[in-house]
C-alpha positions as CSV (number, residue, x, y, z in Angstrom):
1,X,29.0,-42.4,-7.7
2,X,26.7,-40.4,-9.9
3,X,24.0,-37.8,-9.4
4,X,20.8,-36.5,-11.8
5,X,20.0,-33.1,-11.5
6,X,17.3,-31.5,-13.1
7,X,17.5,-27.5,-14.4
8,X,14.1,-25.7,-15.1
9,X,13.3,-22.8,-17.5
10,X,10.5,-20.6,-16.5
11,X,9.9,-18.9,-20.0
12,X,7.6,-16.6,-21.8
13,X,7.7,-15.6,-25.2
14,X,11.8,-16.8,-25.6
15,X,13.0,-19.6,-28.1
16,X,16.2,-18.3,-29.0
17,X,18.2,-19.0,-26.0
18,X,16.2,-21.9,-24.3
19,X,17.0,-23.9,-27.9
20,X,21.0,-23.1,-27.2
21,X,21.0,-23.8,-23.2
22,X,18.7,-27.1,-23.8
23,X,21.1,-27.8,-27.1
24,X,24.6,-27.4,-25.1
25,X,23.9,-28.7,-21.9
26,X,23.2,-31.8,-23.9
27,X,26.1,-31.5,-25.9
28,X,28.4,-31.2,-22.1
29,X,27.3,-34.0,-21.5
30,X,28.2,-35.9,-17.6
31,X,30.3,-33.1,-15.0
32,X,33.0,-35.1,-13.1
33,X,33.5,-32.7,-9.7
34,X,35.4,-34.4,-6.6
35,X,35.1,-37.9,-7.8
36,X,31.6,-38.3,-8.5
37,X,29.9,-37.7,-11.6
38,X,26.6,-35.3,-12.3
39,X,24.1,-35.7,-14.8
40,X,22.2,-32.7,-15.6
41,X,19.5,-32.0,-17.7
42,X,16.9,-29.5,-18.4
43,X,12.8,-28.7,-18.6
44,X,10.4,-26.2,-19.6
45,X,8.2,-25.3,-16.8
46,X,4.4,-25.4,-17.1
47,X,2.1,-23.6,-15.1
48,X,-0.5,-24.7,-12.7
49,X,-2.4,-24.7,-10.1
50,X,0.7,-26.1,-6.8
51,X,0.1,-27.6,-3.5
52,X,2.4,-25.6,-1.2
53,X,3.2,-29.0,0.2
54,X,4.1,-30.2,-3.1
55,X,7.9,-31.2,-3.5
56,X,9.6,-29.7,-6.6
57,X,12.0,-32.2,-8.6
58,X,14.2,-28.9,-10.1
59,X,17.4,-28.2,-8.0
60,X,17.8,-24.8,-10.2
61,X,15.4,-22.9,-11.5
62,X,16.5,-20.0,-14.1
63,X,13.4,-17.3,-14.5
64,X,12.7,-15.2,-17.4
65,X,8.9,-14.8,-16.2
66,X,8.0,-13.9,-12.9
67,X,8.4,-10.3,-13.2
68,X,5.1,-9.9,-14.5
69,X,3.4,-12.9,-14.1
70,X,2.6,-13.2,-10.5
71,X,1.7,-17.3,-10.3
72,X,5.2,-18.6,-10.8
73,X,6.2,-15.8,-8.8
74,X,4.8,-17.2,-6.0
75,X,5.7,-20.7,-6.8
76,X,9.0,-19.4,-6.9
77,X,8.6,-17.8,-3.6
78,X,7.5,-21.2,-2.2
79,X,9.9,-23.3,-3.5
80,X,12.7,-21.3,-2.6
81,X,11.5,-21.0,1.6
82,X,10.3,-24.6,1.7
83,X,12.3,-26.6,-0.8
84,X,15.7,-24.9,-1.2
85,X,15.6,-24.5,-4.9
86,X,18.1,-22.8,-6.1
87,X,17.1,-19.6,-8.1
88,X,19.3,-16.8,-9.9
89,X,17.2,-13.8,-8.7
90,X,15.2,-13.6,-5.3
91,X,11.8,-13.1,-6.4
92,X,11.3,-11.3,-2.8
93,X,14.2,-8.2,-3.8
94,X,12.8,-8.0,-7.1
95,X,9.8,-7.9,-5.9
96,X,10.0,-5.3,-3.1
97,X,13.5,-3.4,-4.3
98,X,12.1,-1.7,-7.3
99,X,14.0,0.4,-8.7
100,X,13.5,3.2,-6.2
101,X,14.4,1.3,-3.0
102,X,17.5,0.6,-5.3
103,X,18.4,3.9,-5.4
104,X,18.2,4.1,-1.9
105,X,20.6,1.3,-0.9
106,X,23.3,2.5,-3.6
107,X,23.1,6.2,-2.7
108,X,23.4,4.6,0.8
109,X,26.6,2.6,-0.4
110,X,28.0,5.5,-1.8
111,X,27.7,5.1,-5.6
112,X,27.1,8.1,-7.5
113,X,23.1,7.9,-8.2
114,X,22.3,11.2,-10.1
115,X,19.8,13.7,-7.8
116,X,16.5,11.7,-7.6
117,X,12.9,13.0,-6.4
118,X,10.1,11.0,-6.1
119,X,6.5,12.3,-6.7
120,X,3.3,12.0,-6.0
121,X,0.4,10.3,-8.0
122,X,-0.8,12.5,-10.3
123,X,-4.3,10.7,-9.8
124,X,-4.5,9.3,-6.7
125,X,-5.2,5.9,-6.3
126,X,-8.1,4.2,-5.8
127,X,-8.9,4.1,-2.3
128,X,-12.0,5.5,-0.2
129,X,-9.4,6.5,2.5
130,X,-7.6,8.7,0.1
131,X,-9.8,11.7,0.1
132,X,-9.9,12.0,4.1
133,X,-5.7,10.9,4.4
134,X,-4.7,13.6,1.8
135,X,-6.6,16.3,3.0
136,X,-4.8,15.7,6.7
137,X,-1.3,14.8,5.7
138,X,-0.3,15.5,1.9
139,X,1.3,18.5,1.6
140,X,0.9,20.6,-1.7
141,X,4.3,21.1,-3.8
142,X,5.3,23.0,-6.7
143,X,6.1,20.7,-9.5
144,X,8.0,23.4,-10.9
145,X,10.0,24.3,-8.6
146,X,11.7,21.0,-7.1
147,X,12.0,20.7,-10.9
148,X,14.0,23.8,-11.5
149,X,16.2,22.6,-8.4
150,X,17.4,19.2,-10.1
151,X,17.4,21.6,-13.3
152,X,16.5,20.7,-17.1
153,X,16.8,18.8,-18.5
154,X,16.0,15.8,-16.6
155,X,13.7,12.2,-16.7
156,X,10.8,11.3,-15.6
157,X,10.6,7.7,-15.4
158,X,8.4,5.0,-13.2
159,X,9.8,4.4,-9.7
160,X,9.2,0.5,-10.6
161,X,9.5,0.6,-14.3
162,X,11.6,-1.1,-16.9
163,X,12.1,-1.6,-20.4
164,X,12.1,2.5,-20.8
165,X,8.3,2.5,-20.7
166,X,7.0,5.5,-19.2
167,X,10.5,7.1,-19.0
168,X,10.7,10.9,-20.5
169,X,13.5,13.0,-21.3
170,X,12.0,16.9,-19.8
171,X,13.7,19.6,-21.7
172,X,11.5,22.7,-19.8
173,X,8.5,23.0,-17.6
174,X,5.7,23.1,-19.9
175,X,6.7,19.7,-20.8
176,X,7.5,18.4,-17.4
177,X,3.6,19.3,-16.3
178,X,2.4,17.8,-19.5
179,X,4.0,14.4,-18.4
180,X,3.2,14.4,-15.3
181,X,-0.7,15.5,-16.1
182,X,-0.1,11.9,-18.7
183,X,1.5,10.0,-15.7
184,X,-1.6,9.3,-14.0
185,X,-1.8,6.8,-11.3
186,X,2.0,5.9,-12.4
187,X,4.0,7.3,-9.1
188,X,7.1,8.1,-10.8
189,X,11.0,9.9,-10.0
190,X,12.0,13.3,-11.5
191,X,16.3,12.3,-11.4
192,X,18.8,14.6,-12.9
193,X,20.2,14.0,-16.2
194,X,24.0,13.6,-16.7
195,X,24.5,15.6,-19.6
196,X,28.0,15.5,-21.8
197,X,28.7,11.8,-20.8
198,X,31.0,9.8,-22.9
199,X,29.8,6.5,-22.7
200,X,26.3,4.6,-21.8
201,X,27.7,1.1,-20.6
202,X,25.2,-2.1,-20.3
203,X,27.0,-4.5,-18.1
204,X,24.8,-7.8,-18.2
205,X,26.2,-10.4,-15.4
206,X,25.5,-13.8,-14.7
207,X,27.1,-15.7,-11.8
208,X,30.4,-14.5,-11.0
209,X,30.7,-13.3,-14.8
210,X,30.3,-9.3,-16.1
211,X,30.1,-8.5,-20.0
212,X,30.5,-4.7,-19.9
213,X,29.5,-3.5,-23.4
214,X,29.4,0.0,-25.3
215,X,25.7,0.7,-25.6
216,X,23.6,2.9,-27.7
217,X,19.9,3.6,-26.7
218,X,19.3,5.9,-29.2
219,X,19.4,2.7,-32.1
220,X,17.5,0.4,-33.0
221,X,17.5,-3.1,-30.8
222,X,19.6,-4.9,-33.3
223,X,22.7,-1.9,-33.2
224,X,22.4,-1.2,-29.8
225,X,25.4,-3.4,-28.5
226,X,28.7,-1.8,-30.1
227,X,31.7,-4.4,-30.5
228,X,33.8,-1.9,-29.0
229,X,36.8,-3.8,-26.4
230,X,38.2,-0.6,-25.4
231,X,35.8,2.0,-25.4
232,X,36.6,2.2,-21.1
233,X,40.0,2.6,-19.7
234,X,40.8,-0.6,-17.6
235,X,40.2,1.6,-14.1
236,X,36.4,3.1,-15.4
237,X,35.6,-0.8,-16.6
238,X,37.0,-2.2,-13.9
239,X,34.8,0.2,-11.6
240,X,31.7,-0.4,-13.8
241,X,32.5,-4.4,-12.8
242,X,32.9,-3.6,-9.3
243,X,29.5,-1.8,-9.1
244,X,27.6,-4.5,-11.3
245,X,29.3,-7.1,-8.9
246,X,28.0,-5.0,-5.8
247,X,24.7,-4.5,-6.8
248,X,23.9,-8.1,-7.7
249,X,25.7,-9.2,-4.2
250,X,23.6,-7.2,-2.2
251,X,20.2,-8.0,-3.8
252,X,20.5,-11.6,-4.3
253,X,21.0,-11.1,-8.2
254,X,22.3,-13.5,-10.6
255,X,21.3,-12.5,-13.3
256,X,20.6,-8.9,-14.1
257,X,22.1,-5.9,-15.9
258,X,22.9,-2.2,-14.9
259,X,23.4,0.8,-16.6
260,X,25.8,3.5,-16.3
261,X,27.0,6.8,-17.6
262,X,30.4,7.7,-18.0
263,X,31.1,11.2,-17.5
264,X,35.2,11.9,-17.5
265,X,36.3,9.1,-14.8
266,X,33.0,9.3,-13.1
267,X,30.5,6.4,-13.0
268,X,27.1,7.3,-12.2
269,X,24.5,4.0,-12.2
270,X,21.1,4.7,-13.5
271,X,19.2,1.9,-13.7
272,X,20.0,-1.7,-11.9
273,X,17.0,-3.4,-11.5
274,X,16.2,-5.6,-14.4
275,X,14.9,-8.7,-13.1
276,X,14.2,-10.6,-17.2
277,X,17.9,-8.9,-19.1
278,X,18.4,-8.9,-22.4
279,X,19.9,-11.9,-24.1
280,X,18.3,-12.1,-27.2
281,X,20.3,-13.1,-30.0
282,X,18.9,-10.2,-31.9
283,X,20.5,-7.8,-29.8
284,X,23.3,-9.1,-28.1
285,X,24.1,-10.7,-31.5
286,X,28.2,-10.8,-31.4
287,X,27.9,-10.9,-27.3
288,X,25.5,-13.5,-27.4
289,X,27.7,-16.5,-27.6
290,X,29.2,-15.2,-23.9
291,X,26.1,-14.8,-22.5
292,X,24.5,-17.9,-23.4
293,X,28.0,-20.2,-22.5
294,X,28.1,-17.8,-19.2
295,X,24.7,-19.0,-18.3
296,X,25.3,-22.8,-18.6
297,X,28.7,-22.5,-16.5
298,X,26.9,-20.6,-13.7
299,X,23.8,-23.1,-13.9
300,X,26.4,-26.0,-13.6
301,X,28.8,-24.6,-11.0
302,X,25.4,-23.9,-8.6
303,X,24.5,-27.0,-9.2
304,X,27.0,-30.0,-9.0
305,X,29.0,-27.8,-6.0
306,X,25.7,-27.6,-3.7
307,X,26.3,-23.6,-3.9
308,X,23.5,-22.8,-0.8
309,X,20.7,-21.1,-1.8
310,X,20.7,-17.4,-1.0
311,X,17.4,-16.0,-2.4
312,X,15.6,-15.6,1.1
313,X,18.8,-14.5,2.7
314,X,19.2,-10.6,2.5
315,X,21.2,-8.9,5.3
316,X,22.6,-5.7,3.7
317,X,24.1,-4.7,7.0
318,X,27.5,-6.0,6.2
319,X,27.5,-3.3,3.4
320,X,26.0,-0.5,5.7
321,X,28.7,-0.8,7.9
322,X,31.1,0.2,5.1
323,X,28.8,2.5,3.5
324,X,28.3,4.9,7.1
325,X,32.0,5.3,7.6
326,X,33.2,8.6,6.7
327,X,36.7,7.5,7.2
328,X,36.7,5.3,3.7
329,X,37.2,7.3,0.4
330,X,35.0,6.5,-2.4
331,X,37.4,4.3,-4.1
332,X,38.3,2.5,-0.3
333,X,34.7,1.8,0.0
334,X,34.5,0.1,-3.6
335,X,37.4,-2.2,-2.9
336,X,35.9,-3.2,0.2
337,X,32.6,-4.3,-1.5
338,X,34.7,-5.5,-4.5
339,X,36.1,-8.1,-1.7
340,X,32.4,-9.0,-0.2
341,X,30.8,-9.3,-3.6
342,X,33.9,-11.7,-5.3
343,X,33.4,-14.1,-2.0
344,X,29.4,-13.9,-2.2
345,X,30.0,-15.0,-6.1
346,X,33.1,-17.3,-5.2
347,X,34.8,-15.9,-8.2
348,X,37.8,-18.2,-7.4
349,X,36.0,-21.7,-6.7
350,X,34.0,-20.7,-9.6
351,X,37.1,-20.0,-11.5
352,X,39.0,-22.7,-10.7
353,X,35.5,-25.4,-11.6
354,X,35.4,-23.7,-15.3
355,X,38.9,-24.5,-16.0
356,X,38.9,-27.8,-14.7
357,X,34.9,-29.6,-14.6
358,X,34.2,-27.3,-17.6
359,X,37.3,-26.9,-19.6
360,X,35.1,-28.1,-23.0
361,X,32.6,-25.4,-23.0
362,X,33.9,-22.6,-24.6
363,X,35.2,-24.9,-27.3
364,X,31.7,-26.3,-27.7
365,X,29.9,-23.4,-27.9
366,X,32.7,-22.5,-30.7
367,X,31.9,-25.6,-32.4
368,X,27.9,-24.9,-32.5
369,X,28.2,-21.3,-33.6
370,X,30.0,-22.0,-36.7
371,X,27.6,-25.4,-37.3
372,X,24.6,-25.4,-39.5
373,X,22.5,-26.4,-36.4
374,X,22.9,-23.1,-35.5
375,X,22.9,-21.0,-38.3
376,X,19.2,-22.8,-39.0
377,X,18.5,-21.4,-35.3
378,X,19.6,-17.9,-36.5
379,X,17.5,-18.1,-39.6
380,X,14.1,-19.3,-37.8
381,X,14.6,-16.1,-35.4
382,X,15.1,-13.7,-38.0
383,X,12.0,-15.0,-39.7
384,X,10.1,-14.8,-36.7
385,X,11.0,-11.5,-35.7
386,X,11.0,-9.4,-38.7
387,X,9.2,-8.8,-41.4
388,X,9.3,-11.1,-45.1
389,X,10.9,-7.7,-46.8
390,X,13.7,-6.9,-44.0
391,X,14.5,-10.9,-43.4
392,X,17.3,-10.9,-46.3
393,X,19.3,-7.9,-44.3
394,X,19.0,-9.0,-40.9
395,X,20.2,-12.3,-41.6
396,X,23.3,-10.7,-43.3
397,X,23.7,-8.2,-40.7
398,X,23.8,-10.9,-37.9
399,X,25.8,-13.8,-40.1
400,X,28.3,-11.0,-39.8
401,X,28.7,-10.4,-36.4
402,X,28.7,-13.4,-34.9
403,X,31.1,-14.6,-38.3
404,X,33.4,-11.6,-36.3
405,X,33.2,-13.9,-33.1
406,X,34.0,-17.0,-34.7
407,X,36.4,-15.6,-36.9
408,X,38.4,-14.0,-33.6
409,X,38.7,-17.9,-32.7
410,X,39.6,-19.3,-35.5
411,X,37.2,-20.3,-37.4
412,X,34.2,-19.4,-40.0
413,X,30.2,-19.8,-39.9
414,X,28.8,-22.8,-41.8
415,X,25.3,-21.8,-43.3
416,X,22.1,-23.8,-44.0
């Protein structure tokens, strides 16, 4: 018995990863899973105008485009209450739990959210109930002094943001009312800064998998991602996992990365709510390979097992209940969600399907990387995202690291 299945892409501005998910997926070839055999292939999804009675032909639908552009966002929506479509992300938490209402579910959970304020409009929004609301309810409040409370320095950053647009680093007051008077109809958090910290870990997951990497915000995009294996010790990466895992659990997120500050042994997430991660193979470079082989499994395992769609299914209660008991320690509270989040992923079943329906992956993807088929790939996005005088020492720079990948597994880059 045999089965088609049919993967779509909702894309913007991306070729460097569609080329390697449409290229390998190809290359995988027919899944065998409990006797029957699955034959998957993938499509680029257009937009246009959708009946909401229309039937969709995709069974999974991976989204790069939705947080911005609101018409696939609600064809997402309606495909995923009326036609089951599996999706990665819930367009409805991405959607509603910004990154403030984030805050508020983790500092709920327990996690150790630095001190967060939110804040007023600076100019108020357009609305000819405004002017008669305000001057009944809004309180006046000294910038300054809930300020000085958190202490300096400190951000100001978007409650909704991402991308660090809008975000600030306040080093006194003169500069905190300066960015606020620049805010304008942005309603945005003052949160505490954690100063002295050790390490700024990216954790990007997908599915039931967690790359935590040693990140540097303070360099350019393509030196960002340190190849650094142990820059954690096993408990502190293990934690940062166990958070990632959580947050994605609870919000119906497949694919998403978080960010966290290490301090000593303390983890403190800062931002967890990015709907479109990085994975561009100008950044992620020697990580890349992971992400994008990560990406088919997960696409695969969701779709030849049936996994049941979960976007429109978010009860958080099961993770209140540990959250509100005083009885738990911090750590106690993280195994506990450590054990909800694994089953919600199926880390075991998922497990167990790589190693057996999926055995040929990793071996594949090892097999592209060091082809000429992908060294042209790695060419044409270096010439399409740099300029003619900076091509020569980008291409070097990134032959390197992903030669470092390659090389780790035997074997050596073939170039064009």
């Amino acid at each position: 018995m045999s089965s088609d299945h049919l993967i779509g892409l909702l894309l913007g501005t991306e070729e460097d990863w569609p080329r390697a998910f449409e290229t390998l997926l190809g290359r995988i070839g027919p899944v065998t899973y409990n006797g029957a055999t699955h034959n998957l292939t993938t499509e680029r999804i257009t937009i246009e105008p959708f009946d909401l009675r229309d039937k969709p032909r995709y069974n999974l639908v991976v989204d790069r485009l939705a947080w911005w552009y609101f018409v696939p966002r609600e064809w997402l929506k309606k495909v995923a209450l009326m036609n089951d479509v599996y999706l990665l992300n819930s367009p409805f938490t991405f959607q509603a739990m910004e990154k403030h209402a984030a805050y508020c579910a983790m500092l709920r959970l327990g996690l150790k959210v630095p001190e967060t304020v939110l804040i007023p409009h600076k100019n108020p929004p357009e609305n000819t109930r405004f002017e008669y609301t305000a001057a009944k309810y809004n309180k006046p409040f000294d910038l300054g002094e809930i300020a000085a409370k958190i202490g300096y320095p400190l951000f100001m950053k978007p409650y909704d943001g991402g991308q660090w647009v809008g975000v600030t680093r306040i080093k006194d007051e003169a500069m905190l009312r300066k960015t606020y008077d620049e805010s304008g109809e942005r309603l945005m958090h003052l949160q505490a800064s954690v100063e002295g910290f050790d390490h700024f870990a990216r954790s990007l997951s997908i599915g039931a998998e967690t790359m935590v990497m040693d990140f540097r915000p303070d360099e350019p995009m393509h030196n960002r991602y340190a190849v650094s294996h142990d820059f954690l010790t096993p408990e502190t990466g293990d934690e940062i996992l166990t958070i990632s895992r959580l947050i994605n659990a609870f919000f119906r997120w497949e694919f998403n990365s978080c960010e966290t500050l290490v301090r000593g042994t303390e983890a403190h997430p800062i931002d967890y709510a990015n709907a479109s991660p990085d994975v561009a193979l100008t950044s992620l470079h020697y990580y890349w390979p992971w992400a994008i082989s990560a990406l088919l499994k997960w696409s695969i395992f969701c779709t030849v097992t049936e996994r049941p769609p979960r976007a429109a299914d978010f009860d958080p209660h099961l993770y209140f209940e540990i959250g509100d008991r005083e009885d738990l320690s911090y750590e106690e509270k993280l195994a506990e969600y450590r054990k909800i989040a694994d089953h919600y992923f199926e880390v075991d079943k998922y497990t167990e399907f790589c190693a057996t329906a999926l055995k040929d992956v990793d071996e594949l993807m090892l097999d592209w990387i060091s082809s000429p088929a992908f060294d042209a790939l790695l060419v044409e996005t270096v010439q399409t995202t740099y300029p003619v005088h900076e091509q020569e020492k980008f291409l070097a720079h990134f032959r390197g690291l992903l030669g470092l990948w390659a090389h780790e597994r035997g074997r050596s880059l073939q170039t064009v």
